[in-house]
MILUMMI-44209 format. One record per residue (C-alpha): residue number from 1; residue in one letter; x, y, z negated. Coordinates in steps of 0.001 Angstrom, whole numbers. Last residue first. Layout:
% MILUMMI-44209
{rec NUM,'a',{X,Y,Z}};
...
% end
This chain:
% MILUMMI-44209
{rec 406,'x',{2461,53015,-18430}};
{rec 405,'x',{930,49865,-20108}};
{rec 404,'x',{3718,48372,-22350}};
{rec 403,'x',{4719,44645,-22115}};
{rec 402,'x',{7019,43056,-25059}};
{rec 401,'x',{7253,38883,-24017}};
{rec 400,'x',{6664,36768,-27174}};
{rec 399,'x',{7192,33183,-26277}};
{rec 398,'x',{6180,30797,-29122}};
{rec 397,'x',{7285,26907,-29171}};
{rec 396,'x',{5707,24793,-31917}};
{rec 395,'x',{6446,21481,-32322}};
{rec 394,'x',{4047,19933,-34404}};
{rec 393,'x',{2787,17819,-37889}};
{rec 392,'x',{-671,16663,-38336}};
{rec 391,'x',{-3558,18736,-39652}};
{rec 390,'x',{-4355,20682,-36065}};
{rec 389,'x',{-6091,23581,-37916}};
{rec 388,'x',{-3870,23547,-41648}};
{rec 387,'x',{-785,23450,-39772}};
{rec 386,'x',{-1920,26067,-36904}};
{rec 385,'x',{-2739,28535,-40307}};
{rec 384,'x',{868,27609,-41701}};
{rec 383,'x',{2637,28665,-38091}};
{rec 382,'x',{180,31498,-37483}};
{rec 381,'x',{1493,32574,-41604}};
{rec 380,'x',{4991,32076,-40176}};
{rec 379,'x',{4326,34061,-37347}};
{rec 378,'x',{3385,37268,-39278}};
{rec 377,'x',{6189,36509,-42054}};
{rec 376,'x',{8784,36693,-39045}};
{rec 375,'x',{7025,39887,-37859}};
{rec 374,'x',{5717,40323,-34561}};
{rec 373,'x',{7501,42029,-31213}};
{rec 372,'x',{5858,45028,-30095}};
{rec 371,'x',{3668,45623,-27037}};
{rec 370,'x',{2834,42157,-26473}};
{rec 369,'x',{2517,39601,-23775}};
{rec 368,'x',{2132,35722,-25614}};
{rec 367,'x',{3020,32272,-24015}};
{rec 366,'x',{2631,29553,-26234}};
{rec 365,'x',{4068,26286,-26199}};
{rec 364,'x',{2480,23251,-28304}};
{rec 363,'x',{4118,19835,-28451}};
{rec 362,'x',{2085,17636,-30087}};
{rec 361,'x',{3500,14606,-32154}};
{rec 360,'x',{2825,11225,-30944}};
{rec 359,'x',{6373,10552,-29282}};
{rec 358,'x',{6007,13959,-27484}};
{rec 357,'x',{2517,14665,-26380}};
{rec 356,'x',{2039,18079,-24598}};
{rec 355,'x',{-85,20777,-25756}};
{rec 354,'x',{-163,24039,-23442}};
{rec 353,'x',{-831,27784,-23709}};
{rec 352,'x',{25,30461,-21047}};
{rec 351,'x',{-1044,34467,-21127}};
{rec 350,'x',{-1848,34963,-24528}};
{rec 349,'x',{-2868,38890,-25023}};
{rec 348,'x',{-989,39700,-28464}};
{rec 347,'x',{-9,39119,-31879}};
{rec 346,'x',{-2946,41444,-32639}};
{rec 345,'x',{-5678,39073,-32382}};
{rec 344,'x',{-4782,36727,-35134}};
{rec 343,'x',{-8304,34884,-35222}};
{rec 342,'x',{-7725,34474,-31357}};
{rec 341,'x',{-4421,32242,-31838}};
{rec 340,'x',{-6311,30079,-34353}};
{rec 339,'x',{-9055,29264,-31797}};
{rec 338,'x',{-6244,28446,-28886}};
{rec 337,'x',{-4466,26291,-31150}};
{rec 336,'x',{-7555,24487,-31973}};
{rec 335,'x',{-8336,24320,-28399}};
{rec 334,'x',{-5325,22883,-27216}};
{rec 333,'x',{-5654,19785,-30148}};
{rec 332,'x',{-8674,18796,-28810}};
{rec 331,'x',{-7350,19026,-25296}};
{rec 330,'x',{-4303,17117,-26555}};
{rec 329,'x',{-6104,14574,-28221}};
{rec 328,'x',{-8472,14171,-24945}};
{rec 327,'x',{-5879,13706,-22858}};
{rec 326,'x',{-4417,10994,-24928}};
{rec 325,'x',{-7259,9168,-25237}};
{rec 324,'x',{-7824,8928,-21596}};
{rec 323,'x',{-3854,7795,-20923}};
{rec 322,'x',{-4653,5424,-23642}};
{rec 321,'x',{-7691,3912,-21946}};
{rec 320,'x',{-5840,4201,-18503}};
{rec 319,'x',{-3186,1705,-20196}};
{rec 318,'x',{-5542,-890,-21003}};
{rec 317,'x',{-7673,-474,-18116}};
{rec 316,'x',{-5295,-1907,-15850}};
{rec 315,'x',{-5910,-5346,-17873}};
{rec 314,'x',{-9569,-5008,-17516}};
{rec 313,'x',{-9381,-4443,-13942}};
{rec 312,'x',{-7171,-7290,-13268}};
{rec 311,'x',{-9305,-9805,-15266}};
{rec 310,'x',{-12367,-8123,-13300}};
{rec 309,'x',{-10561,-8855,-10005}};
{rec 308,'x',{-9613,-12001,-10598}};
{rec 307,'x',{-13240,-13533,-11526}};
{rec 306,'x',{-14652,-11837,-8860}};
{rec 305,'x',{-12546,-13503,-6173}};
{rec 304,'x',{-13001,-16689,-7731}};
{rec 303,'x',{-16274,-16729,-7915}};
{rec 302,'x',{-16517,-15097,-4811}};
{rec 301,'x',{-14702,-17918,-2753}};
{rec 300,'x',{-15902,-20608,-3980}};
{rec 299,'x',{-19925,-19565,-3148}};
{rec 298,'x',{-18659,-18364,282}};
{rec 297,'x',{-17764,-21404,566}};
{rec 296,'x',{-21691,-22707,567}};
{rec 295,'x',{-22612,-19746,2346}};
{rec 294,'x',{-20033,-20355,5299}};
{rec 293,'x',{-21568,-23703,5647}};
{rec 292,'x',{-24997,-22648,5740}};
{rec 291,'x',{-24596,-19729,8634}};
{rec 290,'x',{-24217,-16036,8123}};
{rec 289,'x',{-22891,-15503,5166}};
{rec 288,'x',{-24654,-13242,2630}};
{rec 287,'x',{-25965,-10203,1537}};
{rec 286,'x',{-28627,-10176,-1353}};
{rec 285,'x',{-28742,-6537,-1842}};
{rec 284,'x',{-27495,-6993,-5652}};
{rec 283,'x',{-24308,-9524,-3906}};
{rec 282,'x',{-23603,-6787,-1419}};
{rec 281,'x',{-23351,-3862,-4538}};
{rec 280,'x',{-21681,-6339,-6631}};
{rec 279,'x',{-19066,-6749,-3563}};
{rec 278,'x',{-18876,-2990,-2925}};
{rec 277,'x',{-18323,-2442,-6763}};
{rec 276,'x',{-15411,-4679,-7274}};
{rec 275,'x',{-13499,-3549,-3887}};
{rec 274,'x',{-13782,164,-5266}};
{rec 273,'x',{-12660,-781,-8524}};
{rec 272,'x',{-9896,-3031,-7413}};
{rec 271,'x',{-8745,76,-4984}};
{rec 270,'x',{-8929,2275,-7687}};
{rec 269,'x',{-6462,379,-10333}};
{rec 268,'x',{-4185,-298,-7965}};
{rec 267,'x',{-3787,4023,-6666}};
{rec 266,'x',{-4108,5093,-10482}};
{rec 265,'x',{-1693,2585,-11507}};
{rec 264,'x',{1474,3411,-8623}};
{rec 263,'x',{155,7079,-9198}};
{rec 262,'x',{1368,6582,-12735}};
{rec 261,'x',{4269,4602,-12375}};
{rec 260,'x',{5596,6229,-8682}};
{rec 259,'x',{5337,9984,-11001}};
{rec 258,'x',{7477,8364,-14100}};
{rec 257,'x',{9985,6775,-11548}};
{rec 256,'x',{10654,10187,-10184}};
{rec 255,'x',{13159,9767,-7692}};
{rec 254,'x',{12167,13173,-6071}};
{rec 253,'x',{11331,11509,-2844}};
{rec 252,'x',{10390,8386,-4236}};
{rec 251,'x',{7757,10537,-6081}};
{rec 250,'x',{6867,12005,-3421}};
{rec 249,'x',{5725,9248,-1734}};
{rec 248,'x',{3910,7670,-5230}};
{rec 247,'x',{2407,11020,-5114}};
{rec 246,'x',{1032,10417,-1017}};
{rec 245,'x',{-404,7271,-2356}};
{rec 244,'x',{-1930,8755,-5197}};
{rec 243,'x',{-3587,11747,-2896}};
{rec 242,'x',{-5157,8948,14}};
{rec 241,'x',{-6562,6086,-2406}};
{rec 240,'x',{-9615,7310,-4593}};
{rec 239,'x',{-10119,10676,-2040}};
{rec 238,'x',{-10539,8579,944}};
{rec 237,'x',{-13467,6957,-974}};
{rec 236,'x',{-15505,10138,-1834}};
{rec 235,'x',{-14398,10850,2165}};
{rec 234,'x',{-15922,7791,3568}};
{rec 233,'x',{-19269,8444,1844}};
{rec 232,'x',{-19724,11616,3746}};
{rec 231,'x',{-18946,9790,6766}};
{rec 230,'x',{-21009,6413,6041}};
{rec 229,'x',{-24809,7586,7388}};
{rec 228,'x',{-26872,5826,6764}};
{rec 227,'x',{-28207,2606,7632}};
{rec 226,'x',{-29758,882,4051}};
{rec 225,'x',{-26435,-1671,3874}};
{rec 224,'x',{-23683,713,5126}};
{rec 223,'x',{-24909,3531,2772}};
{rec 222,'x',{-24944,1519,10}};
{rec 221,'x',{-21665,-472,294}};
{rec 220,'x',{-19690,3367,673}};
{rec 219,'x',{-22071,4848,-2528}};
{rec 218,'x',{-21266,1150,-4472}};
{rec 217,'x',{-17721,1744,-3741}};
{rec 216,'x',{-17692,5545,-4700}};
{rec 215,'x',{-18725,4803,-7852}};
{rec 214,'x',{-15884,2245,-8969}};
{rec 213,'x',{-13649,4996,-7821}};
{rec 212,'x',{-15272,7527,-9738}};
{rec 211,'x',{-15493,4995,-12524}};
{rec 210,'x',{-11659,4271,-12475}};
{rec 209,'x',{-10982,7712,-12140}};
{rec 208,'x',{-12746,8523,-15527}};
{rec 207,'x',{-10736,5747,-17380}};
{rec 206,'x',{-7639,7843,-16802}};
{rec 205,'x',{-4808,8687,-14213}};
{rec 204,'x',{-1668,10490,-15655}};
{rec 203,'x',{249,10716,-12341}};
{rec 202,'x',{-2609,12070,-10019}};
{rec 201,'x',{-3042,14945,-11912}};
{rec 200,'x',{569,15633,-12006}};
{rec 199,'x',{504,15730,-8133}};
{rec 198,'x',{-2537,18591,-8305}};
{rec 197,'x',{-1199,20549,-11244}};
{rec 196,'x',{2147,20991,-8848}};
{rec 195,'x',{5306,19177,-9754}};
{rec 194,'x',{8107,21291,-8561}};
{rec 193,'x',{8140,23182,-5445}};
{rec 192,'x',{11202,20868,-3620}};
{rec 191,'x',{12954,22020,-754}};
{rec 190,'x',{10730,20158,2103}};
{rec 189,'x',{12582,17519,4136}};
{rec 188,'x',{12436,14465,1274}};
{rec 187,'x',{9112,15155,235}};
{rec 186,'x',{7519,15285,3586}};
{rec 185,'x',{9621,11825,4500}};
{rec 184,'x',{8526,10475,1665}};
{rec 183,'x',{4681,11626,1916}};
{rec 182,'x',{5160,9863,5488}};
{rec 181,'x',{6166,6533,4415}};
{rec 180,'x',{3587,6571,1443}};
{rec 179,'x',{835,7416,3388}};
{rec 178,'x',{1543,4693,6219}};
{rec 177,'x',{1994,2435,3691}};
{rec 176,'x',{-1380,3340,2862}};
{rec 175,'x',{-3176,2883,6137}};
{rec 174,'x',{-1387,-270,7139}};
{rec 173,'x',{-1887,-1713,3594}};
{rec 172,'x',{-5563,-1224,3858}};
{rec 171,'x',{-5902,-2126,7613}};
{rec 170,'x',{-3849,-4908,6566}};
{rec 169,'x',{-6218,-6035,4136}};
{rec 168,'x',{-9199,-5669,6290}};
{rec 167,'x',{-8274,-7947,8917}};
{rec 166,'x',{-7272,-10318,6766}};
{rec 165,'x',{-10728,-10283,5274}};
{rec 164,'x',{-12142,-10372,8321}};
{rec 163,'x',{-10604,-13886,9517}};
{rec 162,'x',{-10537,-15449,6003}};
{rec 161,'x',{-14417,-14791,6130}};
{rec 160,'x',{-15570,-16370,2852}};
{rec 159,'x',{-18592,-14258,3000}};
{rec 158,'x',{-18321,-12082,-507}};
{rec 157,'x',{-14514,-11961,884}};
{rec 156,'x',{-14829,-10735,3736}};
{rec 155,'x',{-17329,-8375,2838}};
{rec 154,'x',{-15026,-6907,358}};
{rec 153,'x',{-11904,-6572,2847}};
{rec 152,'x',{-14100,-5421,5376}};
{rec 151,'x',{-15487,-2592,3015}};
{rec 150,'x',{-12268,-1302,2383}};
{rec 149,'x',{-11473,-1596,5857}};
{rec 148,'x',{-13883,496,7427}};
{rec 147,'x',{-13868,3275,4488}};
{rec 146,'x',{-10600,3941,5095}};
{rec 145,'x',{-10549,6252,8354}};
{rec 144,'x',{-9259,9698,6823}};
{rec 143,'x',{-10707,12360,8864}};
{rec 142,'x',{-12560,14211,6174}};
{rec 141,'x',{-10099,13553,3240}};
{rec 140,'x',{-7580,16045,4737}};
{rec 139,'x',{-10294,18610,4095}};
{rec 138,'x',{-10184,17347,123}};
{rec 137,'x',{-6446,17824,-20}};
{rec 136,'x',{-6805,21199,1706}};
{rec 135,'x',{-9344,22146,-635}};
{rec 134,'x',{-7440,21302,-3879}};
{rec 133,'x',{-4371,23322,-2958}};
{rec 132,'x',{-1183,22707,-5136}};
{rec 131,'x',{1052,23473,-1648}};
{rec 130,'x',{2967,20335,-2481}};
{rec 129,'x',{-527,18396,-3053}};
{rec 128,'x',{-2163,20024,-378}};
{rec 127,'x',{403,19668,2155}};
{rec 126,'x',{814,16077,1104}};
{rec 125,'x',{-3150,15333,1818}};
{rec 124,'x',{-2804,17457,4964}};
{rec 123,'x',{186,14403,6067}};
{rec 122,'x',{-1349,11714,4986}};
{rec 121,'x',{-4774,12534,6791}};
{rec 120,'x',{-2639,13255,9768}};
{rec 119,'x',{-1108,9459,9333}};
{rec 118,'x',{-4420,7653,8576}};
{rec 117,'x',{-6237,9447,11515}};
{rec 116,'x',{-2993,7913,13586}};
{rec 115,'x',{-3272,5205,12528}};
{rec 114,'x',{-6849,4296,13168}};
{rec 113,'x',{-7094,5940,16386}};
{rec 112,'x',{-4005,3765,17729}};
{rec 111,'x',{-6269,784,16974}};
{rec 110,'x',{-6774,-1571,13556}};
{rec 109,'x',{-10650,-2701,14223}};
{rec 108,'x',{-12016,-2950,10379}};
{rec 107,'x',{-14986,-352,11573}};
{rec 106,'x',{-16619,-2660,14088}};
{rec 105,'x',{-16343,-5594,12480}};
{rec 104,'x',{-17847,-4304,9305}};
{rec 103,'x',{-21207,-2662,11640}};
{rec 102,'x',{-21536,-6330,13533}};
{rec 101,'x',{-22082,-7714,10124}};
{rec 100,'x',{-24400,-4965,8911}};
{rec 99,'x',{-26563,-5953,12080}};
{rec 98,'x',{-26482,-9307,11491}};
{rec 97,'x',{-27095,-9561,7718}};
{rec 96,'x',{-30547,-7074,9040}};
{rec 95,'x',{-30527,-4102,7467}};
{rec 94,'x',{-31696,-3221,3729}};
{rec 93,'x',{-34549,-2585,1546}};
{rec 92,'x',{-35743,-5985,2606}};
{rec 91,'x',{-39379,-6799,2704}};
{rec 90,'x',{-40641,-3653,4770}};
{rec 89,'x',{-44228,-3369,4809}};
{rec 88,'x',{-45770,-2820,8045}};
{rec 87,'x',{-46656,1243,8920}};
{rec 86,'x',{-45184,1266,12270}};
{rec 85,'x',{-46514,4958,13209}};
{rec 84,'x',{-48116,5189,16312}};
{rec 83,'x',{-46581,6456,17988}};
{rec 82,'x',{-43183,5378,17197}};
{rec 81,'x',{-40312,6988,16221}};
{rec 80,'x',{-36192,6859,16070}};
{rec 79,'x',{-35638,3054,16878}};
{rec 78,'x',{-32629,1467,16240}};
{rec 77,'x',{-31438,-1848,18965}};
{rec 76,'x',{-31441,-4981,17544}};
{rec 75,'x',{-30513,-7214,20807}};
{rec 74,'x',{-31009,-11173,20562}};
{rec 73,'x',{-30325,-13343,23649}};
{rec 72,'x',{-31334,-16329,25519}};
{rec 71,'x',{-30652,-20053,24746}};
{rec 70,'x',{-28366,-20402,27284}};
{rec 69,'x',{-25775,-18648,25368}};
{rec 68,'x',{-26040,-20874,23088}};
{rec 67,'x',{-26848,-20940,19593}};
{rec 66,'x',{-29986,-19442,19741}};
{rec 65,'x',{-32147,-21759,17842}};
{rec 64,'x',{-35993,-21548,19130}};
{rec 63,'x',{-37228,-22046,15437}};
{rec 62,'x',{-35018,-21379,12870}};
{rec 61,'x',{-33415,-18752,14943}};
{rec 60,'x',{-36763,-16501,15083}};
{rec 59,'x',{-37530,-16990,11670}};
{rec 58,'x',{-33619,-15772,10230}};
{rec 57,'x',{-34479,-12796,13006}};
{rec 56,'x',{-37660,-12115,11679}};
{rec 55,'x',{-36956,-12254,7679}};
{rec 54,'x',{-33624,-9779,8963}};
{rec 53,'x',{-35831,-7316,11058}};
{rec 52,'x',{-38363,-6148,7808}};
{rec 51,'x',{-36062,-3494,5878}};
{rec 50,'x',{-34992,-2029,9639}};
{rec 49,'x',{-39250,-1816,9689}};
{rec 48,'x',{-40457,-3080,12820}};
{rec 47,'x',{-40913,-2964,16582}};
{rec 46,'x',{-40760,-6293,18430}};
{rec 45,'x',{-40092,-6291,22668}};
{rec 44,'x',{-40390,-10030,24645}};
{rec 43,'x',{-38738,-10294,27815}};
{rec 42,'x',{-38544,-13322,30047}};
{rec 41,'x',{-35599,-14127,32132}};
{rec 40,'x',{-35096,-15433,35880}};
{rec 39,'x',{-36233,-12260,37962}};
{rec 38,'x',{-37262,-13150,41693}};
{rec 37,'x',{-40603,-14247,41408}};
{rec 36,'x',{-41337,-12266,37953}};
{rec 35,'x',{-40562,-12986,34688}};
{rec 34,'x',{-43305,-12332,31957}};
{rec 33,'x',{-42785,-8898,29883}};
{rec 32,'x',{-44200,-9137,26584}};
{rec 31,'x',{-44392,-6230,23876}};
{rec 30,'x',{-45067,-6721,20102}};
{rec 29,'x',{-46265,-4323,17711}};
{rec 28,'x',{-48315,-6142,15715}};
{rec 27,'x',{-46295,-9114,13820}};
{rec 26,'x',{-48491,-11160,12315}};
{rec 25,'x',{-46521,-14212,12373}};
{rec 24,'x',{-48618,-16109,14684}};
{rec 23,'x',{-48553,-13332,16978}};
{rec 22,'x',{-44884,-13626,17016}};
{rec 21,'x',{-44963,-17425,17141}};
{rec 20,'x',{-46909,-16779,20607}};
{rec 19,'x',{-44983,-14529,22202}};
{rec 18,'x',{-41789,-16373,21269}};
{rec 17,'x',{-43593,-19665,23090}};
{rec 16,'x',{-44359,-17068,26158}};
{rec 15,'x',{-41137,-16451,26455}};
{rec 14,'x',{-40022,-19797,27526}};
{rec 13,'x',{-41776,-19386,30554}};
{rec 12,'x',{-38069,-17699,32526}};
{rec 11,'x',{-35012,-18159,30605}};
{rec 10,'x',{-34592,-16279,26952}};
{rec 9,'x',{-34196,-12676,26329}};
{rec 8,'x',{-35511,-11285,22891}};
{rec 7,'x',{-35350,-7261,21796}};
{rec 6,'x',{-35841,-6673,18428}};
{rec 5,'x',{-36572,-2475,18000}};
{rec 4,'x',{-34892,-1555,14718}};
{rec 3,'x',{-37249,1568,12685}};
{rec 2,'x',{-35271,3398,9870}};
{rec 1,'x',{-35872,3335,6153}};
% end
């Protein structure tokens, strides 16, 4: 892990009481810089291990307090390098609780920026899904600003901060609505292209989103927590909320209660999973209030919490089960079609297949191209041999288009 630099400011000859505990500590790369005549603070300069700074700190207010301003100051500042090389054992595999705190603050703050990266990454995100373009929906992913709140709204609530976690909400809500509002108005402007593969993707959502959310809250929490870098990491998250919110848009532009339904459960049932994970990822890294009456609510508070959000999980997971069984019947059933279809070779090149689930029975269109129409006795024995293949009644729709090569 990285290298923090603690740098300690109190009023002039109290330093030499921090020098001292320091050494007493074992600490060896310490640096002490005595007031002068004129100056009125004393200096004192630790190097360590980022997984080491928290243990100091929690030491270093235990004993000389620093509640008040007028108790002096503490700065962690990162370090690239050191020569030598701080080779101390690091004791946390984490930053300091104070440093990760200041990081949440930072990136719930709801400012123009904010909104408008939320609306432009609304907007490319629409494009993409109208347009039926997975890389523009992943490039509008890049500048969407979510990961700050969604890991607000987690922290706030592992620390009983009502403050933060408000905070965090709206940004959430903000963010979204926003994506809604504007997929609306997209929708409701352009002439409508039909339901791309990339917006009906979004409104049959399965168990495998819910772990890719789930996922990409304990990637987010991780890379906060150990100090790296959180943009790459911001856009596995962006992708969990921006695209279903942008379908339940468009779906109110095309009325499409069906579309609003699924996205509507895709978009809930990722944001629980992605709050769910970042707190278990916190609570594993043994984050935690700052302060021993916020950790004793904080106790309340995430029982509680977790207890709802698992009950809510499970119960959304009801419906993405089926969804997931579902898909997999029908690709099951697609390639059984598509293996009989290639033992009869000369009814042609097949240019579209599909299995759709109508009331449990599949609904299986066929698109063939060729060069003279087949027999009724040749598709009745594809009918029988599909029968015997799939073993459960179907529809069966087969388009037989004549194509000559000139």
């Amino acid at each position: 892990m990285a290298l923090r630099q603690i740098q300690v400011t109190v009023p002039r000859d109290k330093g030499e009481q921090i020098f001292e505990w320091a050494k007493d500590l074992g600490l060896a790369n310490i640096t002490f810089f005595k007031a002068g005549r004129d100056q009125d603070s004393d200096s004192i300069f630790i190097t360590t291990r980022s997984g080491s700074a928290e243990p100091i700190i929690e030491s270093l207010k235990r004993q000389f307090g620093f509640k008040r301003p007028e108790d002096g100051t503490v700065t962690i500042v990162p370090a690239e390098a050191t020569i030598p090389v701080v080779a101390e054992q690091e004791l946390l595999d984490r930053v300091a609780v104070e440093e990760l705190d200041e990081e949440v603050r930072q990136g719930a703050r709801l400012n123009l920026n904010y909104f408008l990266l939320a609306g432009l990454s609304a907007i490319v995100a629409t494009m993409g899904l109208l347009g039926n373009s997975t890389a523009v929906v992943i490039g509008a992913m890049i500048i969407a600003p979510f990961l700050g709140p969604v890991i607000a709204t987690s922290y706030g609530i592992l620390t009983a901060d009502v403050a933060l976690l408000r905070r965090g909400i709206q940004g959430e809500l903000a963010g979204l609505g926003a994506a809604v509002a504007l997929a609306f108005l997209t929708g409701t402007f352009i002439p409508p292209l039909g339901a791309t593969a990339e917006i009906t993707q979004r409104a049959h959502p399965t168990v495998l989103d819910l772990v890719a959310a789930f996922c990409s809250g304990v990637a987010g929490t991780l890379s906060m927590t150990t100090g790296v870098s959180a943009v790459a990491v911001g856009v596995m998250i962006a992708v969990s909320l921006v695209p279903p919110a942008a379908v339940i848009g468009l779906g109110i532009a095309s009325s499409d209660w069906l579309l609003i339904r699924g996205a509507g459960l895709l978009l809930v049932s990722n944001i629980l999973a992605i709050h769910l994970a970042a707190t278990l990822t916190f609570m594993i890294k043994r984050v935690r209030a700052i302060g021993w009456r916020r950790q004793r609510a904080a106790k309340r508070t995430l029982r509680w919490g977790m207890i709802a959000s698992v009950t809510t999980i499970v119960l959304l997971s009801i419906p993405l089960a089926h969804t997931t069984w579902v898909s997999i019947q029908q690709r099951t059933d697609e390639r059984s079609v598509r293996r009989v279809l290639r033992r009869h070779t000369d009814l042609g090149e097949i240019r579209m297949l599909s299995v759709t689930a109508a009331s449990g029975r599949p609904r299986v269109a066929v698109e063939l191209h060729a060069q003279e129409p087949p027999s009724e006795e040749r598709l009745q024995r594809v009918k029988e041999d599909l029968q015997r293949e799939l073993g459960k009644p179907f529809d069966l729709r087969l388009t037989v288009l004549s194509a000559r090569t000139l």
